[in-house]
C-alpha positions, 0 to 999 in steps of 0.5 A: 212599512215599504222601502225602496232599493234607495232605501238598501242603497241608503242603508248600505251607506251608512253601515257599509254592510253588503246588499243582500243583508241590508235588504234582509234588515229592511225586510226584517224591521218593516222598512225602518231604517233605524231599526235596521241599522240596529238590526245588523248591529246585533247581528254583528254585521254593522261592527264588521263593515267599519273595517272596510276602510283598513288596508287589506294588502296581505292574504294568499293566491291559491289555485283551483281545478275541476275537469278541464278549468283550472283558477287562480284567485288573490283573496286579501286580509290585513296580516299574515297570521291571518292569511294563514288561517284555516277559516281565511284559507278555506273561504279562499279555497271555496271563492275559488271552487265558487268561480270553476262552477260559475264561469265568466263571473265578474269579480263584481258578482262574486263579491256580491255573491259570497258576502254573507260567506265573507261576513261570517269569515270577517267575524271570525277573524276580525279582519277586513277581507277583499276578493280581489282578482281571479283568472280562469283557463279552461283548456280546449281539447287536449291541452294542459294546464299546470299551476303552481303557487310558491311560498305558501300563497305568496305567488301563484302561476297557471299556464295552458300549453298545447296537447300532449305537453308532459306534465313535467315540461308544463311544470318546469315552464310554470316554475319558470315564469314564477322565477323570471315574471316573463311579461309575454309568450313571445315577441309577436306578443309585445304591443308595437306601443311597448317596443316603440316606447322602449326604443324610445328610451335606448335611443335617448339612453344611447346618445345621452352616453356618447352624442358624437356617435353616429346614427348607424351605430347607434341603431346598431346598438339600439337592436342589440338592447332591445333584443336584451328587452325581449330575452328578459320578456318574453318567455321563449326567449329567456334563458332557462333557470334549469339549464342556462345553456338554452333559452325556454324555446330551446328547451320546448323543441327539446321535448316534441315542439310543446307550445306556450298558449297562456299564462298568468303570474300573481304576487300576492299583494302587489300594486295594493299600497301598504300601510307604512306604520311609524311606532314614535308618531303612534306613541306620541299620539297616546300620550298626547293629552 
């Protein structure tokens, strides 16, 4: 009995179950849709895919580096104590290895190509697992890439800076980033429509606090918040936590001119909606009748 990709497509519907397990079920059940549910059934693909509803906002970021590329991915599941598995671990480790030896993959492509990895891992740990994110730096010539990942998988950072950069300078930019979540490398950097918008919001700011001050005081007032705004954005221009004496450029000049090239920040977890458990309202529902 034929099948067509609708029929993949039909059957991953109705299990959840990835493409290329749903395609092996068609082929191993002669196209029979009934079949092929029951298929995956037995092979416990089925039971693993009715977790895909459940929020996944834990997990860990963890970096990776081969030559001169160097990854950081965010990998989720539903708990810590999962989180800190070594069979979710280790699926993360090789996620990450799968990107440095795939470049320029799309997160789309890597969830398809590490399904039947991930379906293994879900079985095991009896969690749904979502690959979330990845960026990928490959340093030209002689730059240098320092990463760093805090508490654990909780955080990770990966910057490029320019060659000849010492490693403990690339470190202790990383650790910066990690502490003050810098948001850009310097003020060339910030979007005109972020400045436009936050001088926006001092100017009202300003004249909500006092209305009867005059307009050149108030644009004096308004230059001096928003070079605030860039000492708390902008990397360079942020106080180092090692030496609040001098700002992170200070500190670059101090050690032969390095420069910032790139960076990238992840905490883990963030912007995914956690579920908000209410224990009265789950033991009423148990003994309701």
């Amino acid at each position: 009995m034929a099948f067509t990709s609708k029929d993949v497509m039909d059957l991953r519907q109705k299990t959840g179950v990835g493409m290329m397990d749903c395609k092996k079920a068609l082929v191993a059940t002669d196209g029979d849709m009934d079949k092929a549910i029951e298929y995956l059934r037995e092979k416990g693909l089925a039971s693993s895919a009715k977790k895909e509803s459940r929020i996944a906002a834990e997990g860990i970021v963890l970096d990776a580096t081969k030559g001169n590329k160097s990854v950081l991915v965010e990998v989720n599941c539903e708990t810590d104590f999962v989180a800190k598995s070594d069979a979710f671990v280790a699926f993360t480790k090789d996620v990450a290895n799968y990107v440095l030896d795939n470049p320029g993959i799309s997160v789309e492509d890597l969830i398809a190509a590490k399904e039947q990895a991930k379906a293994e891992v879900v079985l095991k740990v009896g969690e749904k697992i979502s690959i979330r994110r990845y960026t990928l730096f490959e340093a030209e010539g002689e730059d240098v890439i320092d990463t760093y990942i805090h508490l654990g998988g909780k955080m990770g950072v990966m910057v490029e800076m320019s060659a000849g950069t010492p490693k403990q300078v690339a470190h202790d930019v990383a650790l910066q980033i990690a502490a003050m979540n810098a948001q850009y490398v310097d003020r060339t950097q910030v979007p005109q429509e972020v400045v436009d918008k936050e001088m926006e919001i001092l100017r009202i700011q300003a004249q909500n606090e006092d209305s009867s001050k005059p307009a050149a005081i108030i644009e004096k007032m308004l230059m001096g918040r928003i070079n605030k705004f860039y000492k708390e954005t902008c990397l360079v221009d942020q106080e180092f936590v090692k030496d609040p004496s001098m700002n992170i450029g200070a500190y670059l000049k101090q050690n032969g001119g390095a420069k910032i090239i790139r960076f990238t920040r992840y905490n883990m977890g963030e912007g995914i909606e956690k579920r908000q458990d209410n224990l009265a309202e789950e033991i009423a529902k148990m003994t309701q009748n």
